[in-house]
C-alpha positions as CSV (number, residue, x, y, z in Angstrom):
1,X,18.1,-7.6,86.1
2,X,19.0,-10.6,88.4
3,X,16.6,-13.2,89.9
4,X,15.4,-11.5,93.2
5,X,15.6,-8.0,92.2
6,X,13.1,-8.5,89.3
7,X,10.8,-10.5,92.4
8,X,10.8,-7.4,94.7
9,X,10.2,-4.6,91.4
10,X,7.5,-7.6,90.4
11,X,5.7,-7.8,93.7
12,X,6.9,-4.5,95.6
13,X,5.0,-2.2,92.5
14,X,1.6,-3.8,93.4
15,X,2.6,-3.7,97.2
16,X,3.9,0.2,97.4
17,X,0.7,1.5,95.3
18,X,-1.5,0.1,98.4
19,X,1.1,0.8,101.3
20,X,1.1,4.4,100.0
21,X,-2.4,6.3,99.0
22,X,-0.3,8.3,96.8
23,X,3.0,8.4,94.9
24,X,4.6,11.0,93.0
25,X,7.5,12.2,90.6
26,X,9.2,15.0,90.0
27,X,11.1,15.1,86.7
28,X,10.9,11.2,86.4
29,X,13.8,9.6,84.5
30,X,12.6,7.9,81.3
31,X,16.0,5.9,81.1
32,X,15.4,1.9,82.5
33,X,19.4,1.8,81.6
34,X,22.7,4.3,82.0
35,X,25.3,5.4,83.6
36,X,23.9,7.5,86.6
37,X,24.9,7.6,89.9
38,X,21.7,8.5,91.6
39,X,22.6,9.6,95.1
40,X,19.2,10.0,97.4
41,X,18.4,11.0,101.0
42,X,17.8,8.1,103.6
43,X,14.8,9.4,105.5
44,X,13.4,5.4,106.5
45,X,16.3,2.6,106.0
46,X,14.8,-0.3,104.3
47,X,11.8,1.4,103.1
48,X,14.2,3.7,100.7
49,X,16.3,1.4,98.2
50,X,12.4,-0.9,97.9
51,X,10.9,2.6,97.1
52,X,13.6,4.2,94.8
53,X,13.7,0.5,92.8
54,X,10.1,-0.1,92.2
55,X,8.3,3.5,92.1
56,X,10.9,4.9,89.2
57,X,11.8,3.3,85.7
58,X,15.9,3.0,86.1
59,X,17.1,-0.5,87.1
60,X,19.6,0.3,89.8
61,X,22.7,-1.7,91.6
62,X,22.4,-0.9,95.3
63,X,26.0,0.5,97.1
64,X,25.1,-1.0,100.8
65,X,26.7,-0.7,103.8
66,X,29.3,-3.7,104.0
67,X,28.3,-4.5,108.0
68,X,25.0,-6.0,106.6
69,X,26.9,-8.9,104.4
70,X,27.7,-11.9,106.1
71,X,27.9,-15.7,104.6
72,X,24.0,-15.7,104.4
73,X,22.7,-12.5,102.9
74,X,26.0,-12.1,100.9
75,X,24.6,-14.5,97.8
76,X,21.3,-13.4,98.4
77,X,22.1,-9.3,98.4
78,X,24.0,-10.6,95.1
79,X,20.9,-11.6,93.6
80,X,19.1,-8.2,95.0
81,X,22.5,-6.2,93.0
82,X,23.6,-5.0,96.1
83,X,27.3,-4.3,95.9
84,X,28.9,-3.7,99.8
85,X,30.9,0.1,100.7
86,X,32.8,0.0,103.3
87,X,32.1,3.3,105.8
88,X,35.5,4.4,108.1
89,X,33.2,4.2,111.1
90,X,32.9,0.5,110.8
91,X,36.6,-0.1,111.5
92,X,38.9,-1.8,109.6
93,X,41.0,-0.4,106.3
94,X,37.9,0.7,104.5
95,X,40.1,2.9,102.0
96,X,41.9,-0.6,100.8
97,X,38.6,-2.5,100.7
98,X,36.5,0.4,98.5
99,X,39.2,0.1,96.0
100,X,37.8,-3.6,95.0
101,X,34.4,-1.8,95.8
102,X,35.5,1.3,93.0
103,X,36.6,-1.5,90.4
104,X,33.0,-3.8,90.6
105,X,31.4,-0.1,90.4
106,X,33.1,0.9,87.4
107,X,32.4,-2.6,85.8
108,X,28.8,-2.1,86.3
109,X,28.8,1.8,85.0
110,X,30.8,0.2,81.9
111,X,27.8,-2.2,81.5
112,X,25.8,1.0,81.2
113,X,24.2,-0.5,84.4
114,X,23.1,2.7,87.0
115,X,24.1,3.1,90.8
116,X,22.0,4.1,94.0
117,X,24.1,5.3,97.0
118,X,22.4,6.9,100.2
119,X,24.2,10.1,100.1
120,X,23.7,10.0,103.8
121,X,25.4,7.2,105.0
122,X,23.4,6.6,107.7
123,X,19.1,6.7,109.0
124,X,17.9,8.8,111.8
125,X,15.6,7.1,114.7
126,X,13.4,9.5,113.9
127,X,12.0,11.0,110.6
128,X,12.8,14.3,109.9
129,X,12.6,16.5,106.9
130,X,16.5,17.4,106.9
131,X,19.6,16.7,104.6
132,X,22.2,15.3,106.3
133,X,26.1,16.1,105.0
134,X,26.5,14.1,102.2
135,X,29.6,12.1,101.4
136,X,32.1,12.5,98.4
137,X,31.8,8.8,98.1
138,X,29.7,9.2,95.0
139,X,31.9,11.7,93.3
140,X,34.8,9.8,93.8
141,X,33.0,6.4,92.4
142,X,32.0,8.9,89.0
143,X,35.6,10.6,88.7
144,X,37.6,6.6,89.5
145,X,35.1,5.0,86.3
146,X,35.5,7.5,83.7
147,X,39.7,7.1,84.8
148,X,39.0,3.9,84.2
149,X,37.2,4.1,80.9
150,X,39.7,6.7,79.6
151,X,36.7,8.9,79.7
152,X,34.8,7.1,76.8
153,X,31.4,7.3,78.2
154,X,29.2,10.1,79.9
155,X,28.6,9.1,83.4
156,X,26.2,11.6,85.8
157,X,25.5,11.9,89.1
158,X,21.9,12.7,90.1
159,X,20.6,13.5,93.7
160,X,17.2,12.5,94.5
161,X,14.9,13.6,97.5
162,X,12.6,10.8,98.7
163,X,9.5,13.0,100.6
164,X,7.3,11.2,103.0
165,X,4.7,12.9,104.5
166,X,5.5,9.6,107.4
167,X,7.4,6.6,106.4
168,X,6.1,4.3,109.8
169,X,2.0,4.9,108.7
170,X,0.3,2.7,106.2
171,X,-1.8,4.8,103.5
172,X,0.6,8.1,103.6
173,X,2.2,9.6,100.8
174,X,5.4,9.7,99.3
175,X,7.2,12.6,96.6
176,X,10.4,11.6,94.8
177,X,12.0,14.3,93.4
178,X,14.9,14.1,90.8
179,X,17.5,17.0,90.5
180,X,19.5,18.4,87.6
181,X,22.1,15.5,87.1
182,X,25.9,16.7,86.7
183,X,27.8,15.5,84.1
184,X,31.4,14.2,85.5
185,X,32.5,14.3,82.0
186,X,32.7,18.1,81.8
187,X,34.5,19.1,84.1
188,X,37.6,16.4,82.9
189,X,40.7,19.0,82.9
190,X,39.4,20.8,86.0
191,X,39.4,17.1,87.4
192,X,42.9,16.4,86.2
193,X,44.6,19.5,87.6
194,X,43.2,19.3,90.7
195,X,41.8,16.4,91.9
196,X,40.3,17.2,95.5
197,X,39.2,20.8,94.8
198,X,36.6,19.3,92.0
199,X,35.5,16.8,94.2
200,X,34.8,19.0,97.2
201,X,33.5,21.3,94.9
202,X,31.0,18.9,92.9
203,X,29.9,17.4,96.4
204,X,28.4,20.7,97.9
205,X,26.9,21.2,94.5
206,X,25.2,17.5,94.4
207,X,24.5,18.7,98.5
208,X,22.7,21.9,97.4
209,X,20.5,20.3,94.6
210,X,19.5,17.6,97.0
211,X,18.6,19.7,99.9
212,X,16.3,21.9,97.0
213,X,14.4,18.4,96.4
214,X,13.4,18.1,99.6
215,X,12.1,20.3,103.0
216,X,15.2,21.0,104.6
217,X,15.3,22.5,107.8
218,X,18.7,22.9,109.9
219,X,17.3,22.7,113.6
220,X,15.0,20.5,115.7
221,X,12.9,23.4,117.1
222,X,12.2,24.7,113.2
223,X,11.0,21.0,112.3
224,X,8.3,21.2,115.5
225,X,7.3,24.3,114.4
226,X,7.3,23.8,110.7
227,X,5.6,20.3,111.3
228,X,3.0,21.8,113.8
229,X,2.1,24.8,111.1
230,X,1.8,22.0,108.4
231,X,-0.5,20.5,110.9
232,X,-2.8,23.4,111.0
233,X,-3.0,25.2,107.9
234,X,-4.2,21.5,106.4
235,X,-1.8,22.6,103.0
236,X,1.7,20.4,104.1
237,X,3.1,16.9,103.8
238,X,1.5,16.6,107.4
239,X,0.9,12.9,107.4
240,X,-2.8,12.7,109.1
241,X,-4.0,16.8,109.0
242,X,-4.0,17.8,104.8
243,X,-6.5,19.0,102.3
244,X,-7.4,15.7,100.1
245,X,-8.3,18.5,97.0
246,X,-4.7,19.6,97.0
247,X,-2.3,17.7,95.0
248,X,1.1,15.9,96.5
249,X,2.8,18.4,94.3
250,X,1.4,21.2,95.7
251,X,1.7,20.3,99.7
252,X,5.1,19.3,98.9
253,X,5.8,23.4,97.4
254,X,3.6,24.4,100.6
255,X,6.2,22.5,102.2
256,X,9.0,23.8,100.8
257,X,7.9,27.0,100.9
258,X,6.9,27.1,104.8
259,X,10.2,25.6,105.7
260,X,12.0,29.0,103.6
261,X,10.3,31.4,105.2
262,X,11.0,29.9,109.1
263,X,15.0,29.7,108.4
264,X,14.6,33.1,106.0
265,X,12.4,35.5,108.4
266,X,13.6,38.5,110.4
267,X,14.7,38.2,113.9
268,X,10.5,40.2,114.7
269,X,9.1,37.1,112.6
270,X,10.9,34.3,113.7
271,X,9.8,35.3,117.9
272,X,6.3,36.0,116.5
273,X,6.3,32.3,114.8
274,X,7.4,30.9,118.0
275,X,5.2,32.1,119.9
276,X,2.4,30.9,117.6
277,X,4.5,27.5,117.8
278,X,4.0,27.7,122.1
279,X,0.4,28.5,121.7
280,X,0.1,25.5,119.4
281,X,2.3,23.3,121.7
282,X,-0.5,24.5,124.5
283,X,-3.0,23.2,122.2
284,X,-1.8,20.1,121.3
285,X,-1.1,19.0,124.9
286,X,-5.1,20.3,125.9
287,X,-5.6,18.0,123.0
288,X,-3.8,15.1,124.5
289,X,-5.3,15.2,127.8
290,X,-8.3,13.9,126.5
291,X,-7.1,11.6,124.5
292,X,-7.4,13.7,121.0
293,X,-4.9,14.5,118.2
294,X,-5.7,17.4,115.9
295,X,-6.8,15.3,113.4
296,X,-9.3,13.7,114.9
297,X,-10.7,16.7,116.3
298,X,-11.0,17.7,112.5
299,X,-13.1,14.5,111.5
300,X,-15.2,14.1,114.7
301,X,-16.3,18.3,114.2
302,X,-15.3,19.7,111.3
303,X,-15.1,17.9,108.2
304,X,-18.8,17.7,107.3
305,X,-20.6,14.0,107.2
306,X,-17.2,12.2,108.3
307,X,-19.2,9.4,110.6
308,X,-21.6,8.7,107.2
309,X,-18.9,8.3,104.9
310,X,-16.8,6.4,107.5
311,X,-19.8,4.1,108.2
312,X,-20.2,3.4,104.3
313,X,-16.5,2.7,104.6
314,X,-16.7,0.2,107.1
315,X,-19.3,-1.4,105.1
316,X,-17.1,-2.1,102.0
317,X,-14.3,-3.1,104.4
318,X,-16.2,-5.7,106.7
319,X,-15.9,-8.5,103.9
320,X,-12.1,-7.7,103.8
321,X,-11.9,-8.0,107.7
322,X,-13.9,-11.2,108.2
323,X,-11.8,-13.1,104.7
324,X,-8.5,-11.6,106.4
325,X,-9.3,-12.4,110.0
326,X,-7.2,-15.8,109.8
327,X,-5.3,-15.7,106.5
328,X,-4.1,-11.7,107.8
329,X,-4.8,-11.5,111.7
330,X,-2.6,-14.2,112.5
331,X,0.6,-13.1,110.7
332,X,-0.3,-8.9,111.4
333,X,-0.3,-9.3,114.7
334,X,2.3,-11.6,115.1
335,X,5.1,-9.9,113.0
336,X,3.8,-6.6,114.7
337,X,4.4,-7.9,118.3
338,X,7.8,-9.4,117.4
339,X,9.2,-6.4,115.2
340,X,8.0,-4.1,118.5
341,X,10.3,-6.2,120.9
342,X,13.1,-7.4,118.8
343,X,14.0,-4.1,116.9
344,X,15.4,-1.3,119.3
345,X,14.8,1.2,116.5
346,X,11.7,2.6,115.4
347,X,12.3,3.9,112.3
348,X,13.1,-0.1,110.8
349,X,10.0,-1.1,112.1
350,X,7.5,-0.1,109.3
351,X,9.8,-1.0,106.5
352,X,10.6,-4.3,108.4
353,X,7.2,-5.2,109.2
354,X,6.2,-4.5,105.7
355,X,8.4,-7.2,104.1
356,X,8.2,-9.5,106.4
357,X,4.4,-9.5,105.5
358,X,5.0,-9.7,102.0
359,X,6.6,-13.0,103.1
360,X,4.6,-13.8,105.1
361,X,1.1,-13.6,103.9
362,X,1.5,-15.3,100.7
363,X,3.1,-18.3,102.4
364,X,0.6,-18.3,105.4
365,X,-2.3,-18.6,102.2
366,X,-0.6,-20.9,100.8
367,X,-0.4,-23.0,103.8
368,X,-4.2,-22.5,104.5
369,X,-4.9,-23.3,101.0
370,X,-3.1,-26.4,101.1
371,X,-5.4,-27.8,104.2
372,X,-8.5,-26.3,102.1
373,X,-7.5,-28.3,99.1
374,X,-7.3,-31.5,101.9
375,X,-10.9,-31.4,101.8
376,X,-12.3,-29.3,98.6
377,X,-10.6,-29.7,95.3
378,X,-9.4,-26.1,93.6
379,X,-7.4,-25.7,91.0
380,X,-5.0,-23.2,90.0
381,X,-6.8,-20.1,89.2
382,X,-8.5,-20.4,92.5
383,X,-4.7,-20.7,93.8
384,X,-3.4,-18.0,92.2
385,X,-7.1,-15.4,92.7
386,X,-6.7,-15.9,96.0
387,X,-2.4,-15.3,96.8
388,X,-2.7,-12.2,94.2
389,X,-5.5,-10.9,96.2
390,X,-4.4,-11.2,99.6
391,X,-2.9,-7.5,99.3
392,X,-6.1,-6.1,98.6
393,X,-7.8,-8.0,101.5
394,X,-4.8,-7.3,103.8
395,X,-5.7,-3.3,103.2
396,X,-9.4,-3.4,103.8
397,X,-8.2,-5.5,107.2
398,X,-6.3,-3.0,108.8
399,X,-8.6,0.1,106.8
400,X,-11.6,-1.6,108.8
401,X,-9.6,-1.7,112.1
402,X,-8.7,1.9,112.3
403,X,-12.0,3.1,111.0
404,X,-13.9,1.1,113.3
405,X,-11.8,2.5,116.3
406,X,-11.9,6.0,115.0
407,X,-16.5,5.7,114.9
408,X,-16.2,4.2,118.4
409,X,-14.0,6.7,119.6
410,X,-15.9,9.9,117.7
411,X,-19.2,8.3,119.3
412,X,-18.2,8.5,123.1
413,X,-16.9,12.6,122.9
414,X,-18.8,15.2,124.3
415,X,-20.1,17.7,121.4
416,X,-19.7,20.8,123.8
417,X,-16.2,19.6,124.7
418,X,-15.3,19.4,120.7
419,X,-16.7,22.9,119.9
420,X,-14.1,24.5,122.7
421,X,-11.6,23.0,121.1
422,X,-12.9,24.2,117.8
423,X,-13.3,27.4,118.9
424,X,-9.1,27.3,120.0
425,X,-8.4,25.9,117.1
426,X,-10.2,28.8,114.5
427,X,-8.3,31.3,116.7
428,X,-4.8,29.4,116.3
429,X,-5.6,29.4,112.4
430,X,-6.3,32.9,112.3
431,X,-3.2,33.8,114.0
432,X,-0.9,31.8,111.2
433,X,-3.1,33.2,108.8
434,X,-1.4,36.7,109.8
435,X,1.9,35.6,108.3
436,X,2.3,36.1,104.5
437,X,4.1,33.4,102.8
C-alpha cells in the first residue's frame, strides 16, 4: 500500500462514516489482496474511487483517465496507485499507449495486487440511477494478463454498483453492492479460438450483473417518475423523503423493485403511472410556490414532535457551531464559494468540496493552534485532540446550520395552508397505493 493511498484509507474511513449517515455492503469481499478486476459504476466522479478504497477491505490500483496526469499529479497519482488508460475520445493513438498501460496492469495482477476501472468511462452532470454501456476495456486487461502469465493464476472480474441515495448532500446514504465475479480462467479455450466473441460476450455478461447491483432505469421520464414515487411512498433510496425504521438494504430492494415494475408494466399500467407522475409533478410545483419541498412538508405536519426533537438537536449542536465558527466557517464557506464559481460541473462539486476540506481544516487548525500556542502553552495531546476532532465539530457545524434554518422556516408557515397540502398529499399516496408491486 504506497504512501498517500494508505493517508486517504487512514483519514477518508473516519471522514466517509460522518459525510454519509449510513453505509452499506452487499456480499462484501473479505480478500484485502488478489487478482480482481473490480469494474464499478461512476454515478459522482471523485467521490467514487475515495468510496470504493476506504468503505471495502480490498486494496485496489486505480485505472484513471490519462487526461488528468500531467508533470504535477503524475508522482503524486503514483503514490495514490493510480495507473493512467488512455480513452479513444481523448485523441491520440490510445490503442499503442494502453499496450504500456496492459503490461504495468498485468505486473500489478502478477503481484496479486487488485484493479478498479469505472466501467463507465465517463460521469454524468447529473446523478441518475442508470448503467451506462460499459467498456471491454476490463475484459481485455483480464484476458492480456493471464496471456501473459501463461494462465498460471486465477484472475476475476467483478462489477460493483455504488448506490447513493444523492452523492452532492452531506448525511445521505450510500449501498455498494458486489456481483458474482467471473472467472477469466474458465473460459481459456473458448478464449483462444475466438478471441472477440468471448470478449463481447463476457462484457454484456459483466453489463447485466452490474446493472442487477444497481436501479437501472433506461429513460429520463422513468427516473422522474421512479424518483418522484420513491419520494412519496417514504420506502426508496430518496435522499431527503425515507422511513428511518427501514433498513438501506431494504429501500435499496424497494428500489429495485419499483424501478422493474415501471420498465416491466403493460401498456394500461405504464399511462396510469404517468398520470400519477403528472398529478405528482402538479404537486410538487404547488409545493414550490411557497417555497416547500415534500420533505419539509413531512417534518413541519406530519412526522409527530419533529420541532422538539429538532430543538434538542440544536442544543447538542450549538457547542459544535460556536467551536467551529472560526476554525470551520472560514474554510466552509470559502471552499463552497470558490468550488460554486470555478467548477462548471455540478456533480464534482460535493466530492471536490469534500477534500479540499479534509485539506483544509486540519491545516487551518493547525494554523490557529500555532497563534494559540503564541500565547498559552499546549502540548501534544492538546494538538492532536483538537485536529482529530475537527471532523466531529465540522458535522455538528453544518447539522446546526440546516436545523436552525429548517425551525425558522417550520415557525413562519401557516398551519391551515400545511393541512391542504396534507390533505393532496394522502390522496396522491392513496392513488400509488392502488398499484401492486
Amino acid at each position: 500500500m504506497r504512501l498517500l493511498y494508505f493517508i486517504f484509507w487512514l483519514g477518508l474511513g473516519f471522514s466517509f462514516r460522518l459525510f454519509f449517515r449510513r453505509i452499506a455492503a452487499v456480499r462484501p469481499n473479505p480478500n484485502r489482496f488478489g487478482r480482481t478486476i473490480f469494474v464499478s459504476n461512476h454515478p459522482s466522479a471523485f467521490l467514487d474511487p475515495l468510496l470504493i478504497a476506504s468503505a471495502r477491505k480490498p486494496v485496489v490500483y486505480f485505472m484513471t483517465r490519462s487526461d488528468v496526469f500531467n508533470w504535477f499529479t503524475k508522482p503524486l497519482f503514483w503514490l495514490a496507485q493510480m495507473i493512467p488508460i488512455y480513452r479513444a475520445q481523448d485523441g491520440g493513438n490510445s490503442q499503442e499507449k494502453n499496450k504500456k498501460v496492459f503490461k504495468k496492469a498485468t505486473e500489478t495482477l502478477a503481484k496479486n495486487r487488485n484493479l478498479l476501472i469505472f466501467g463507465e468511462g465517463l460521469t454524468d452532470d447529473i446523478f441518475e440511477r442508470k448503467l451506462k454501456p460499459i467498456k471491454k476495456g476490463a475484459i481485455r486487461i483480464g484476458f492480456t494478463a493471464l496471456e501473459d502469465l501463461d494462465w498460471k493464476y486465477p484472475i476475476s472480474v467483478q462489477g460493483l454498483g455504488i448506490n447513493y441515495t444523492n452523492p452532492g448532500v452531506l448525511r445521505s446514504d450510500v449501498l455498494i453492492s458486489a456481483a458474482e465475479p467471473i472467472v477469466l480462467n474458465d473460459f481459456k479455450e473458448a478464449y483462444l479460438e475466438n478471441p472477440n466473441r468471448v470478449i463481447t460476450e463476457l462484457n454484456r455478461e459483466l453489463e447485466i450483473r452490474m446493472q442487477q447491483q444497481i436501479t437501472h432505469l433506461n429513460n429520463k421520464e422513468d427516473m422522474r417518475l421512479h424518483e418522484h414515487l420513491m419520494m412519496l411512498s417514504r420506502k426508496g433510496m430518496h435522499v431527503h423523503c425515507y422511513d428511518s425504521n427501514l433498513s438501506l438494504f431494504e429501500r435499496w430492494s424497494y428500489s429495485q423493485k419499483l424501478a422493474a415494475f415501471i420498465e416491466q408494466s403493460n401498456a394500461q399500467i405504464k399511462e396510469d403511472l404517468h398520470v400519477l407522475g403528472q398529478e405528482i409533478e402538479y404537486y410538487i410545483q404547488d409545493l414550490e410556490r411557497h417555497k416547500l419541498s415534500e420533505a419539509e412538508l413531512y417534518w413541519f405536519a406530519i412526522e409527530p414532535k419533529w420541532r422538539i426533537r429538532t430543538f434538542l438537536k440544536l442544543l447538542v449542536q450549538l457547542p459544535c457551531f460556536i467551536l467551529g465558527l472560526i476554525p470551520v466557517g472560514i474554510p466552509f464557506w470559502g471552499v463552497k464559494k470558490f468550488v460554486e464559481r470555478k467548477m462548471k460541473r455540478p456533480v464534482f462539486w460535493s466530492s471536490t468540496k469534500m477534500g479540499m476540506l479534509l485539506v483544509l481544516i486540519p491545516l487551518w487548525t493547525l494554523i490557529l493552534l500555532q497563534i494559540v500556542s503564541s500565547y498559552f502553552q499546549l502540548n501534544l495531546w492538546v494538538w492532536l485532540s483538537v485536529v482529530l476532532g475537527m471532523n466531529v465539530i465540522s458535522l455538528g457545524f453544518y447539522l446546526f446550520m440546516k436545523n436552525f434554518k429548517l425551525l425558522v422556516k417550520s415557525a413562519n408557515l401557516n398551519a391551515q395552508k400545511l393541512n391542504t397540502f396534507v390533505n393532496h398529499r394522502e390522496t396522491l399516496v392513496g392513488k400509488l397505493d392502488l398499484f401492486q408491486f
